[in-house]
N, CA, C and O atoms as CSV, one atom per row, in Angstrom:
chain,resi,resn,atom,element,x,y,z
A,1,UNK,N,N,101.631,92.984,90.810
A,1,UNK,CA,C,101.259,91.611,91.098
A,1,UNK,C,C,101.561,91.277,92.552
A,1,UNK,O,O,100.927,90.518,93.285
A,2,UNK,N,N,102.909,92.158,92.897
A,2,UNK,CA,C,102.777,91.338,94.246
A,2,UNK,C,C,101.863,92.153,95.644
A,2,UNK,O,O,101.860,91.882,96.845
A,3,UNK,N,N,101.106,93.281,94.820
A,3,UNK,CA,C,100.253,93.765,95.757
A,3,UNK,C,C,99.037,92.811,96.248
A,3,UNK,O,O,98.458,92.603,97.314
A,4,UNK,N,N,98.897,92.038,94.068
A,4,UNK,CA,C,97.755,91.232,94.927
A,4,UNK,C,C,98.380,89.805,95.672
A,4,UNK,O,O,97.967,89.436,96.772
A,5,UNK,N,N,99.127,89.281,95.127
A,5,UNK,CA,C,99.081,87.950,95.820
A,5,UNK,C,C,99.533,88.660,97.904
A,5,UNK,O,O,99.330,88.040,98.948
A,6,UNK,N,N,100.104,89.981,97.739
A,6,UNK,CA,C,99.817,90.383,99.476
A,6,UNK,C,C,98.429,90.381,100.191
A,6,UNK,O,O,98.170,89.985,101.328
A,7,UNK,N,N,97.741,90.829,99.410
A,7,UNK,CA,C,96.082,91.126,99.584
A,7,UNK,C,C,95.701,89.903,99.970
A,7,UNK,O,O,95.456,89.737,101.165
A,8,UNK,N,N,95.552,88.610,98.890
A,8,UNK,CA,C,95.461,87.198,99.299
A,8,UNK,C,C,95.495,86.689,100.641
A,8,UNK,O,O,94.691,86.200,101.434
A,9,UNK,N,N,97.145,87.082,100.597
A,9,UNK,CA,C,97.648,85.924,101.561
A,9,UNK,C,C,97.703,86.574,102.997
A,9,UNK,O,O,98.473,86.138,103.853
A,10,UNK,N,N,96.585,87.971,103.298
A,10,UNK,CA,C,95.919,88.496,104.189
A,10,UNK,C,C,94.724,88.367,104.334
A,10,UNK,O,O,94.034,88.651,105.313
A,11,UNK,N,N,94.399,87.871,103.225
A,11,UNK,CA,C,92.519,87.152,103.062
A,11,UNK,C,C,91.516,88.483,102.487
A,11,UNK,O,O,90.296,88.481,102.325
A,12,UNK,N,N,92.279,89.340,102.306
A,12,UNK,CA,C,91.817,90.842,101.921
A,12,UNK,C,C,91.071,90.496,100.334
A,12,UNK,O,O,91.337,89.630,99.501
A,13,UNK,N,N,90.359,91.245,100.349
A,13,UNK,CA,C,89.934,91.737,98.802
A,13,UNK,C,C,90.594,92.565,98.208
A,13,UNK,O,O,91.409,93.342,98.705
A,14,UNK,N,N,90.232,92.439,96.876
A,14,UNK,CA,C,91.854,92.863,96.004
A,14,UNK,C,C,90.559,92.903,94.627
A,14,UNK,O,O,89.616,92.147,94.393
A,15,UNK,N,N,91.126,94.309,93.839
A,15,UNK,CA,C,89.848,94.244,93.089
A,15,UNK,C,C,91.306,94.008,91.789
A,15,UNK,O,O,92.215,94.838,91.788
A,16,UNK,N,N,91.329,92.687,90.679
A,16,UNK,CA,C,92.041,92.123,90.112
A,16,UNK,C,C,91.349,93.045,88.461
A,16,UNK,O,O,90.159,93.063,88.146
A,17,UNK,N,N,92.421,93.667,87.717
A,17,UNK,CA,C,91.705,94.083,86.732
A,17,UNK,C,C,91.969,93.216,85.335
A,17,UNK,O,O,93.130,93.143,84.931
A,18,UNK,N,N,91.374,92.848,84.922
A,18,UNK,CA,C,91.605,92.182,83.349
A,18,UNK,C,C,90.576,92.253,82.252
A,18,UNK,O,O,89.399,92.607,82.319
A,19,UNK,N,N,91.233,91.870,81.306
A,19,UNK,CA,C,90.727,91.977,80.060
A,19,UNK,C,C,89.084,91.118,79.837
A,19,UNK,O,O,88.664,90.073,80.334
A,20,UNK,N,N,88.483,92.050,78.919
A,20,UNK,CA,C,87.224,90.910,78.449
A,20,UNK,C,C,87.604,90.248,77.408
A,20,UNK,O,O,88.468,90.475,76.561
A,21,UNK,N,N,86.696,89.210,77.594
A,21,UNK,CA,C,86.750,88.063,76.427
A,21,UNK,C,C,87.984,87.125,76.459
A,21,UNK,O,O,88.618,87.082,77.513
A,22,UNK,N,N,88.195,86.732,75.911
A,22,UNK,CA,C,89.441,85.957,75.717
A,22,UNK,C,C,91.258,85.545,75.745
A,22,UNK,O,O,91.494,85.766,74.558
A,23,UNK,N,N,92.300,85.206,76.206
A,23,UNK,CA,C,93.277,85.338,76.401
A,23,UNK,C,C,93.844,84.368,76.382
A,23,UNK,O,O,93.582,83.501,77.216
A,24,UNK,N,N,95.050,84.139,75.191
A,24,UNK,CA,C,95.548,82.547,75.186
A,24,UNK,C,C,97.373,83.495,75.178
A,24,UNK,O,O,97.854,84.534,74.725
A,25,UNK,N,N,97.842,82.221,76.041
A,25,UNK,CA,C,99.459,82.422,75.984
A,25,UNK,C,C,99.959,81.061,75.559
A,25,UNK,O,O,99.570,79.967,75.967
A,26,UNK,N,N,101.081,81.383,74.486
A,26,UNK,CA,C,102.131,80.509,74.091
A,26,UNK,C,C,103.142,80.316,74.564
A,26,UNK,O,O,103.682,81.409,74.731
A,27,UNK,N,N,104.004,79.211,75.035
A,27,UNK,CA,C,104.863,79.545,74.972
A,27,UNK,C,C,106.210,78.975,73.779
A,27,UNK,O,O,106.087,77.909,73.176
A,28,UNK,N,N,107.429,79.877,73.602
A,28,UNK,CA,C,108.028,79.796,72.305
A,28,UNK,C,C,109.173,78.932,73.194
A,28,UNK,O,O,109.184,79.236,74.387
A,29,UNK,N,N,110.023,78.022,72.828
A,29,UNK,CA,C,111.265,77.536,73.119
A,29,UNK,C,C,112.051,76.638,72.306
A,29,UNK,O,O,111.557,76.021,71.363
A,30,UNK,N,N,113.645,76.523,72.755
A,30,UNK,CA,C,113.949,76.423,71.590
A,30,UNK,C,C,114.693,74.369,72.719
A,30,UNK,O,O,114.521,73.810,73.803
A,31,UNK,N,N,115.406,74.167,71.507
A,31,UNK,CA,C,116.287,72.774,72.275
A,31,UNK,C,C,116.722,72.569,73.439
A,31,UNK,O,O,115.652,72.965,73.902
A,32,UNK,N,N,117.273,72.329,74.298
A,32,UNK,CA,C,116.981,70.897,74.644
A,32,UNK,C,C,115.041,71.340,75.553
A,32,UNK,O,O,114.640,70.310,76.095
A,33,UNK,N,N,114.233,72.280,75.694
A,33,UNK,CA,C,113.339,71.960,76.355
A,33,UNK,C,C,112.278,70.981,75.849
A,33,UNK,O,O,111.994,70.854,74.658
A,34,UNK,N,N,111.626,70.191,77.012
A,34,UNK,CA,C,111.262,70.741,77.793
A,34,UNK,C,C,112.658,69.480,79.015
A,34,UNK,O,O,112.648,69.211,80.217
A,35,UNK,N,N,113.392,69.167,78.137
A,35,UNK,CA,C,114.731,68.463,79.210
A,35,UNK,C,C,115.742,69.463,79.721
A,35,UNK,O,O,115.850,70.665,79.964
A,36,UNK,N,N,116.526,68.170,79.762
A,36,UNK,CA,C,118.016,69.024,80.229
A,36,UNK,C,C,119.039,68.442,79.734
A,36,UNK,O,O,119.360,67.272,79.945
A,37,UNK,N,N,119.557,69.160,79.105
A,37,UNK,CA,C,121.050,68.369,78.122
A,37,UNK,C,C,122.194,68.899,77.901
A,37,UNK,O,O,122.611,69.080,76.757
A,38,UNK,N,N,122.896,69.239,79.037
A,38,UNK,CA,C,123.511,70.387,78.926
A,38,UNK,C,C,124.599,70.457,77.661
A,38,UNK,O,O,125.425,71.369,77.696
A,39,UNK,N,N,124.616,69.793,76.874
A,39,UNK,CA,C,125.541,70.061,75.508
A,39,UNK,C,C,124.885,70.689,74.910
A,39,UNK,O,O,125.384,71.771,74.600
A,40,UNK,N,N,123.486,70.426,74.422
A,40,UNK,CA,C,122.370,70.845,73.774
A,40,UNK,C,C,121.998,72.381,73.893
A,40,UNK,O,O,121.597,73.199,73.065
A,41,UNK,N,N,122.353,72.470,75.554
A,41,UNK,CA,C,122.374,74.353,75.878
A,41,UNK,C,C,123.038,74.718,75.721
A,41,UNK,O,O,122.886,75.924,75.918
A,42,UNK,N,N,124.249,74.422,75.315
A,42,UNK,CA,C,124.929,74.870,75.029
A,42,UNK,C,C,125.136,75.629,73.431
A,42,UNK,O,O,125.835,76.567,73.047
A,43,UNK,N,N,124.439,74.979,72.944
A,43,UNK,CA,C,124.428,74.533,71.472
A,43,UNK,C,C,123.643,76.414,71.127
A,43,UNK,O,O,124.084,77.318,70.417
A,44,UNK,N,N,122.280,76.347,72.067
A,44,UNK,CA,C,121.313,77.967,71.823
A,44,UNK,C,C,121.555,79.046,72.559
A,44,UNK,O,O,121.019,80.154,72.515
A,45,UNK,N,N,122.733,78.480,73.507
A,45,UNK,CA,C,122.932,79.741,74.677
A,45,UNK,C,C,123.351,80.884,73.826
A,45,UNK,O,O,123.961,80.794,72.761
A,46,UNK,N,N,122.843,82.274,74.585
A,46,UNK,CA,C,123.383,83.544,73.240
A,46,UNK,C,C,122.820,83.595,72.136
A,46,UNK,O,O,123.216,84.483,71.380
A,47,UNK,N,N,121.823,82.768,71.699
A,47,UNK,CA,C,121.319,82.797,70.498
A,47,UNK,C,C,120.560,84.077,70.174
A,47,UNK,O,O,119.923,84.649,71.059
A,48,UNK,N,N,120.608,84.511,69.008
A,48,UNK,CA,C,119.781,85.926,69.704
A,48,UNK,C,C,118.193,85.884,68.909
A,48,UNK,O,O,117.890,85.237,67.906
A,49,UNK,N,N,117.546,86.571,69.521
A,49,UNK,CA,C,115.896,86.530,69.489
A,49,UNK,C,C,115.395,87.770,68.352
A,49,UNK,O,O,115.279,88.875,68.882
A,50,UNK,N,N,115.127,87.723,67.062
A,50,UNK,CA,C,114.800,88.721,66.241
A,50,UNK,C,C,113.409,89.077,66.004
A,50,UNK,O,O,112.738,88.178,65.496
A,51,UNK,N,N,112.762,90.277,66.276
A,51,UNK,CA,C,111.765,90.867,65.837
A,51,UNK,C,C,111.873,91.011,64.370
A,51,UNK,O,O,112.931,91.059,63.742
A,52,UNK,N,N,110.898,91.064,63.974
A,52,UNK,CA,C,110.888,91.597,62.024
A,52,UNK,C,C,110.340,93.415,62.711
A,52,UNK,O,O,110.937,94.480,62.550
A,53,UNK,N,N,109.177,93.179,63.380
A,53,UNK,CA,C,108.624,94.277,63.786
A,53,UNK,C,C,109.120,95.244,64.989
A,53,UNK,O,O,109.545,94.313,65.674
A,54,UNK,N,N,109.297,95.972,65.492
A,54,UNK,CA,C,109.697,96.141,67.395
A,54,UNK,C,C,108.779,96.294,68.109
A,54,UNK,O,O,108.993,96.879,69.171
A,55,UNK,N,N,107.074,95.712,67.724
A,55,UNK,CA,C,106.327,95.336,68.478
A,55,UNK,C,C,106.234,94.413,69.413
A,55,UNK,O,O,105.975,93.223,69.232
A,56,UNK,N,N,106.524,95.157,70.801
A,56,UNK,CA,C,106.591,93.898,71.870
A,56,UNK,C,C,105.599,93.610,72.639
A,56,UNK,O,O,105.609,92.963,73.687
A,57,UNK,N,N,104.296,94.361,71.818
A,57,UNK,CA,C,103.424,93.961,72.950
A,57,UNK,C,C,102.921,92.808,73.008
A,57,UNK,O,O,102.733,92.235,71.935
A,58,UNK,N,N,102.474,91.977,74.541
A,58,UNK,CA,C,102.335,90.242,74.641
A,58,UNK,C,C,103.615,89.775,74.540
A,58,UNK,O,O,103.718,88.557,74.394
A,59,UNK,N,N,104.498,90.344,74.576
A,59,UNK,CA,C,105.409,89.196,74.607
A,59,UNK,C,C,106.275,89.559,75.778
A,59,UNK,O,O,106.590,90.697,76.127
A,60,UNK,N,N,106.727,88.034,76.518
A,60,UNK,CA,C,106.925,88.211,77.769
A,60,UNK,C,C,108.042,87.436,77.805
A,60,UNK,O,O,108.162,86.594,76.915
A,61,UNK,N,N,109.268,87.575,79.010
A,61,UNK,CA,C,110.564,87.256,78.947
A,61,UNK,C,C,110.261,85.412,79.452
A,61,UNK,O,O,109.235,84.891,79.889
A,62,UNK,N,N,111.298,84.953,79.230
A,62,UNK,CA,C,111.615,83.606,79.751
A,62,UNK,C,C,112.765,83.255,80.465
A,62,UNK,O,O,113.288,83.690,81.491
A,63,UNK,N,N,112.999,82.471,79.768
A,63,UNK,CA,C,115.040,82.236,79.960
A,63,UNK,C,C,115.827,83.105,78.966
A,63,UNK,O,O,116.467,82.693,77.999
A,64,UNK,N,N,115.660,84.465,79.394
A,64,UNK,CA,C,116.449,85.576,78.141
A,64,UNK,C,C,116.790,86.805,78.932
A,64,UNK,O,O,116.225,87.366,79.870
A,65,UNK,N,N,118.258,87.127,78.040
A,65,UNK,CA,C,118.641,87.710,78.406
A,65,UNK,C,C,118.870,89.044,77.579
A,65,UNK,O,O,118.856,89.014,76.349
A,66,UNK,N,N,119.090,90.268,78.321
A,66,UNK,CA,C,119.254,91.382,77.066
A,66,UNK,C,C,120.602,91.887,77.232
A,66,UNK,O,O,120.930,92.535,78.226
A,67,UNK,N,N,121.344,91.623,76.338
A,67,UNK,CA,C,122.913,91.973,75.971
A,67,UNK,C,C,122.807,93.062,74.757
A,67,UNK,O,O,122.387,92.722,73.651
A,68,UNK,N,N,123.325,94.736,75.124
A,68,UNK,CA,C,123.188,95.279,74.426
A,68,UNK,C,C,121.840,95.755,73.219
A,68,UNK,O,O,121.749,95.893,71.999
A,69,UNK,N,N,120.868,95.895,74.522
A,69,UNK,CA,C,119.966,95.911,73.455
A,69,UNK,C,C,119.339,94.470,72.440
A,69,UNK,O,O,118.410,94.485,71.633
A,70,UNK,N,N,120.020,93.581,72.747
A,70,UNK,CA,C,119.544,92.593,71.759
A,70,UNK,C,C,119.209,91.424,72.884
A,70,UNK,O,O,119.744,91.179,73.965
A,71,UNK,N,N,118.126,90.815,72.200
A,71,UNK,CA,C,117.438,89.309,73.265
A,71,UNK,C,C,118.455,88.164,73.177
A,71,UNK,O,O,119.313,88.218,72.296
A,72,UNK,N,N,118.432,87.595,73.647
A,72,UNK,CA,C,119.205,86.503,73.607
A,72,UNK,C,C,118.929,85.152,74.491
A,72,UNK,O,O,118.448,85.298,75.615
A,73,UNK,N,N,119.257,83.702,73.952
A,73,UNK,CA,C,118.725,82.756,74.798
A,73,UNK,C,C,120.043,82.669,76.010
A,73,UNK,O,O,121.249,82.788,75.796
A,74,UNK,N,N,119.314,82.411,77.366
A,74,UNK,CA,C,120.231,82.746,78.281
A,74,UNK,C,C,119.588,80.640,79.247
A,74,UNK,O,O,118.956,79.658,78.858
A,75,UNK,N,N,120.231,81.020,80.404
A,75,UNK,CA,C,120.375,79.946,80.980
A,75,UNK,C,C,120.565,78.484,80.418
A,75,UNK,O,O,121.335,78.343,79.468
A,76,UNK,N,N,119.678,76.985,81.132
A,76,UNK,CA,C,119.750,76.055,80.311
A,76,UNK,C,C,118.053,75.642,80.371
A,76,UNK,O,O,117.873,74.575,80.958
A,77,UNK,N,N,117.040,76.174,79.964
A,77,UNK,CA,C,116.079,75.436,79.671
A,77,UNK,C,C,115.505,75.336,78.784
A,77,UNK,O,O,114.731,74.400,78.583
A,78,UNK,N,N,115.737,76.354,77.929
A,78,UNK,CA,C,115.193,76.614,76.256
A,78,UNK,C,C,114.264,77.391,76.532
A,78,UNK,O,O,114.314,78.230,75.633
A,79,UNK,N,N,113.212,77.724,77.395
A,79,UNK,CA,C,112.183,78.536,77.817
A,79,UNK,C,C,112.533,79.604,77.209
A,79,UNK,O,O,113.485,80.259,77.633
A,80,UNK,N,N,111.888,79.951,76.192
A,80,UNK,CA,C,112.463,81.441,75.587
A,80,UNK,C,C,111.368,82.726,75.967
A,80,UNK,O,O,111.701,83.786,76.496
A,81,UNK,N,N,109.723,82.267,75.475
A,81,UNK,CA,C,109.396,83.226,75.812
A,81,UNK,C,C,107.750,82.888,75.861
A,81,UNK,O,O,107.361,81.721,75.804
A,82,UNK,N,N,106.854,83.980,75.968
A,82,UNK,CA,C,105.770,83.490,76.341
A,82,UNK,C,C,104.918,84.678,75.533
A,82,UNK,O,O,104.757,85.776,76.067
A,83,UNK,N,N,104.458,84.421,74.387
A,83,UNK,CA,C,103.707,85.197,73.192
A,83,UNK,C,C,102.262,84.894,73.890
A,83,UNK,O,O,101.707,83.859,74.260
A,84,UNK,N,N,101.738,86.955,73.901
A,84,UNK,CA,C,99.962,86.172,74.293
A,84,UNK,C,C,99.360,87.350,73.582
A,84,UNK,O,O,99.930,88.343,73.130
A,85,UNK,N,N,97.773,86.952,73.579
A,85,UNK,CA,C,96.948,87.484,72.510
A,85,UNK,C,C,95.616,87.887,72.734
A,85,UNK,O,O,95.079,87.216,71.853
A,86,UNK,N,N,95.103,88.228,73.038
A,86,UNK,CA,C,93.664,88.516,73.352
A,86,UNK,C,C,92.186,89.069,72.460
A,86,UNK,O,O,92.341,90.240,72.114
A,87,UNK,N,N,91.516,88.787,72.247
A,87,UNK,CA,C,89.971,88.937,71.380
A,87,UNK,C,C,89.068,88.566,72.117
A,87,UNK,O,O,89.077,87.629,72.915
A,88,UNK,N,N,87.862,89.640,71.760
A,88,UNK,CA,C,86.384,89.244,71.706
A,88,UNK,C,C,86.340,87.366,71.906
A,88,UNK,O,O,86.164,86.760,72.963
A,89,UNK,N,N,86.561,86.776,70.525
A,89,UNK,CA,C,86.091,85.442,70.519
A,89,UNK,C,C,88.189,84.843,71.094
A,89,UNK,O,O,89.200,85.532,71.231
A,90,UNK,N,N,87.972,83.468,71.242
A,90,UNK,CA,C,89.036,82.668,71.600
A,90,UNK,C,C,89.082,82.494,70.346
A,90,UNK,O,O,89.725,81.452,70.474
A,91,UNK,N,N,88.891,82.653,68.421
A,91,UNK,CA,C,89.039,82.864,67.351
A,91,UNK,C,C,90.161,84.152,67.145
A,91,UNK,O,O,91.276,84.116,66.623
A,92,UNK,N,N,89.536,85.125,67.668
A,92,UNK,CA,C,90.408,86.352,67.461
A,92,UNK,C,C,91.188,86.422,68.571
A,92,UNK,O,O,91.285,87.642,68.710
A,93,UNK,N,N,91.820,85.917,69.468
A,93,UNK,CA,C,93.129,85.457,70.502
A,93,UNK,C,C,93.981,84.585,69.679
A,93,UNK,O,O,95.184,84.660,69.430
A,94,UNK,N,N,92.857,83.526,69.219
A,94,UNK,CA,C,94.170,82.647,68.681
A,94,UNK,C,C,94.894,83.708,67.115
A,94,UNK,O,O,96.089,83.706,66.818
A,95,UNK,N,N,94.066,84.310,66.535
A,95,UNK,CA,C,94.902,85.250,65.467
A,95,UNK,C,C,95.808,85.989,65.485
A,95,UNK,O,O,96.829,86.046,64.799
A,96,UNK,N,N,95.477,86.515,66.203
A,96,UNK,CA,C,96.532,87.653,67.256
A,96,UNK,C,C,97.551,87.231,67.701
A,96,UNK,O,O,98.672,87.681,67.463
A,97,UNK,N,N,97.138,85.830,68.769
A,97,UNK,CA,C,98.824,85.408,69.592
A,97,UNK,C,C,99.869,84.504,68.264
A,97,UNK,O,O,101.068,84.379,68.514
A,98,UNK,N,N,99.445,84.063,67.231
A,98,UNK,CA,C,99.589,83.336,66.335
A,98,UNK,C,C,100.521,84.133,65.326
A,98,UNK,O,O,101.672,83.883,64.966
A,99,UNK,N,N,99.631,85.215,64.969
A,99,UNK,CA,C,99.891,86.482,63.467
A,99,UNK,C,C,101.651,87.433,64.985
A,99,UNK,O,O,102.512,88.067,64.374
A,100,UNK,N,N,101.764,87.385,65.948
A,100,UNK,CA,C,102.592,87.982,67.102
A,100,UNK,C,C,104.240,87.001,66.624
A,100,UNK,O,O,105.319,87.372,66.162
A,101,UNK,N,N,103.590,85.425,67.102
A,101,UNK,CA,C,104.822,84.098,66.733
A,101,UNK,C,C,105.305,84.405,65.279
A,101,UNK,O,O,106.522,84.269,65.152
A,102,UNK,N,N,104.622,84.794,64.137
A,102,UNK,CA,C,105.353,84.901,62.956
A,102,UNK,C,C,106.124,86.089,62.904
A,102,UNK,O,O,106.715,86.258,61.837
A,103,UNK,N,N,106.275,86.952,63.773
A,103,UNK,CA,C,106.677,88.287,64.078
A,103,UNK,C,C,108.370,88.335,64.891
A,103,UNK,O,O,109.162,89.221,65.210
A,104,UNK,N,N,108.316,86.840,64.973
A,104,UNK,CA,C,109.749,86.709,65.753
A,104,UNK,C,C,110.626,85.621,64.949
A,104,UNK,O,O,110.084,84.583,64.570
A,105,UNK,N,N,111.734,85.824,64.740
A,105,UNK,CA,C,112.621,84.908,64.310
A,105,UNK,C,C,113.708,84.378,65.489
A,105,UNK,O,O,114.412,85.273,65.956
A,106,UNK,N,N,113.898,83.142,65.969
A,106,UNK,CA,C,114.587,82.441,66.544
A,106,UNK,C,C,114.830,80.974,66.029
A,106,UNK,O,O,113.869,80.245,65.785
A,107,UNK,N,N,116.402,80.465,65.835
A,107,UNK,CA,C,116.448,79.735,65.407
A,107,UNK,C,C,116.053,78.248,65.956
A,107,UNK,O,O,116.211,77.883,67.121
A,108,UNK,N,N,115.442,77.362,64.763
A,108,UNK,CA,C,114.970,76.343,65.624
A,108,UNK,C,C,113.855,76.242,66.760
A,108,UNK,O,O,113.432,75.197,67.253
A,109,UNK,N,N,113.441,77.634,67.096
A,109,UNK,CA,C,112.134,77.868,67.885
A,109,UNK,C,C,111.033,77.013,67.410
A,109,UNK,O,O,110.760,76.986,66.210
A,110,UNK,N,N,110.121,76.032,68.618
A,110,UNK,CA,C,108.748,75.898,68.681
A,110,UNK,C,C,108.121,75.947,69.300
A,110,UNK,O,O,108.674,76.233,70.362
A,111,UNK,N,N,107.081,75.842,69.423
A,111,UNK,CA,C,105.705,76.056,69.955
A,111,UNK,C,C,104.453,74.954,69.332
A,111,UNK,O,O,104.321,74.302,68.296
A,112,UNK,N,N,103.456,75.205,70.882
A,112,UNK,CA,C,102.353,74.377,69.959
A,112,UNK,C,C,101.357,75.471,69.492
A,112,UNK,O,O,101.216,76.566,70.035
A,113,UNK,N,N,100.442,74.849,68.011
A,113,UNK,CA,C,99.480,75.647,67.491
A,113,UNK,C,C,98.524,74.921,67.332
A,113,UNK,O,O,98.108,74.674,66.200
A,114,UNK,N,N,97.994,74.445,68.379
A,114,UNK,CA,C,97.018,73.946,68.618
A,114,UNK,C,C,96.106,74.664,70.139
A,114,UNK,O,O,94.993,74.262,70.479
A,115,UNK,N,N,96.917,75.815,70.907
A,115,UNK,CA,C,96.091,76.331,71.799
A,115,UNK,C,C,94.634,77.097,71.533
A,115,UNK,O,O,94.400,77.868,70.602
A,116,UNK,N,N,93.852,76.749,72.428
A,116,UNK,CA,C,92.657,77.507,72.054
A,116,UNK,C,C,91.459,76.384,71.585
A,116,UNK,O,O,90.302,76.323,72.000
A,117,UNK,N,N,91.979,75.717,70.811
A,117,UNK,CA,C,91.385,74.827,69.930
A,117,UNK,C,C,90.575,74.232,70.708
A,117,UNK,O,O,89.425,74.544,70.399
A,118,UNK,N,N,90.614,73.487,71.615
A,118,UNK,CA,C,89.840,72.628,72.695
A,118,UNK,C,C,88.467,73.346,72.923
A,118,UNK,O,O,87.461,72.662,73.113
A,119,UNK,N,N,88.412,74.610,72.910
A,119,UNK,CA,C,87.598,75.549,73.962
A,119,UNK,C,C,86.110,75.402,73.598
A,119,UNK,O,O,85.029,75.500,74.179
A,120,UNK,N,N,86.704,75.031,71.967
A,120,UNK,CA,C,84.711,74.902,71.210
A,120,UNK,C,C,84.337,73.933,72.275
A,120,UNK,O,O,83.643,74.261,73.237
A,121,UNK,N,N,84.892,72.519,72.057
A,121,UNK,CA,C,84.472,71.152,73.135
A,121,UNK,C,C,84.009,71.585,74.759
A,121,UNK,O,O,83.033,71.216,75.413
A,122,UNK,N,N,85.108,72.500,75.104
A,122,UNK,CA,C,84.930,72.562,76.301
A,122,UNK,C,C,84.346,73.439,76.794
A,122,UNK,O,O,84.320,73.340,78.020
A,123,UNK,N,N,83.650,74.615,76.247
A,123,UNK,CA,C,82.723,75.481,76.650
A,123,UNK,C,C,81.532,74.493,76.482
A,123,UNK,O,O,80.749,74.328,77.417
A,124,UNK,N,N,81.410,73.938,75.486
A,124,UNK,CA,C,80.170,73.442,75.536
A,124,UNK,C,C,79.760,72.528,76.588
A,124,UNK,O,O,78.559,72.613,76.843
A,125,UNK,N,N,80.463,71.609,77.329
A,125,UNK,CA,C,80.396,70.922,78.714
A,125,UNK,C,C,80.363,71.844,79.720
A,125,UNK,O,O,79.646,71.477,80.651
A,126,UNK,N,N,80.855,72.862,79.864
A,126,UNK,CA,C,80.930,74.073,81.246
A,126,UNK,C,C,79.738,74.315,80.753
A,126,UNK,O,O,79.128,73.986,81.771
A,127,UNK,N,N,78.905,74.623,80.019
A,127,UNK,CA,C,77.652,75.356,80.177
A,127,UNK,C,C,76.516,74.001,80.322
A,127,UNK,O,O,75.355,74.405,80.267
A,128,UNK,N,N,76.649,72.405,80.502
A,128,UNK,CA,C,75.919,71.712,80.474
A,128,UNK,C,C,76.289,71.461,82.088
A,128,UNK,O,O,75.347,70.937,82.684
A,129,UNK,N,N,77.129,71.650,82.681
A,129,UNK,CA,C,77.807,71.615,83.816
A,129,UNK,C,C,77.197,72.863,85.048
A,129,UNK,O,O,77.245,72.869,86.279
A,130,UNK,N,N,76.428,74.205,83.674
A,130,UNK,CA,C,76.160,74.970,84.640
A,130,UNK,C,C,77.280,76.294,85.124
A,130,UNK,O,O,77.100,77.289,85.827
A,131,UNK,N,N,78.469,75.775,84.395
A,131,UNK,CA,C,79.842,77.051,84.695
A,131,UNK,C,C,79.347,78.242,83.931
A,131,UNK,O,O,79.177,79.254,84.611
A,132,UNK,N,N,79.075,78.320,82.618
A,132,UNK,CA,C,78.898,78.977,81.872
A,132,UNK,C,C,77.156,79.325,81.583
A,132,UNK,O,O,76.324,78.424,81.691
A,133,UNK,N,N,76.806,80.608,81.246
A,133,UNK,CA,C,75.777,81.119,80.948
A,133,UNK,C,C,75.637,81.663,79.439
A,133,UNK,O,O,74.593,82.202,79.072
């Protein structure tokens, strides 16, 4: 990553590789976010982060720390982590990053499940707009 944002900020071309179709990220956190309370962090600091599965793929660090092999909530923002998912349709992203969140146990963890959802509405204006083909 930081080859490309070097490329950028030389005005260079930078050939960026990614996925087709679709890509939604969550993110998971636990109390006091999205504030600051520091009793409250106190309350999840060390908490530790459980897989059912040891599939980690899409899932990306936050405010965590790894003590011995095991995840754990670290600093004070609750930011725990950032679950993502990818498909053909923004249908099969949202399954994927969704069917990933039931795959982790943290206590008191949320998230919204409503990402993705918008996209029916809003593809359909980008292509009356001319964005989309």
């Amino acid at each position: 990553m930081g080859e490309f944002l070097y490329s950028i900020a030389k005005g260079e071309q930078y050939d960026l590789k990614t996925k087709k179709g679709f890509q939604i990220g969550v993110v998971c956190a636990v109390p006091p976010f999205p504030y600051h309370d520091k009793e409250e962090t106190n309350i999840y600091r060390d908490l530790s982060i459980i897989f059912k599965k040891p599939n980690l793929e899409g899932i990306h660090l936050g405010d965590v720390k790894i003590v011995d092999g095991n995840w754990q909530i670290a600093g004070q923002t609750g930011y725990a982590l950032v679950v993502t998912g990818s498909g053909i349709t923004v249908e099969d992203a949202r399954k994927q990053v969704y069917s990933k969140l039931e795959n982790i146990l943290l206590q008191n963890m949320f998230y919204r499940t409503d990402i993705g959802l918008g996209w029916y509405e809003d593809s359909d204006k980008l292509q009356t707009w001319g964005y989309l083909y």
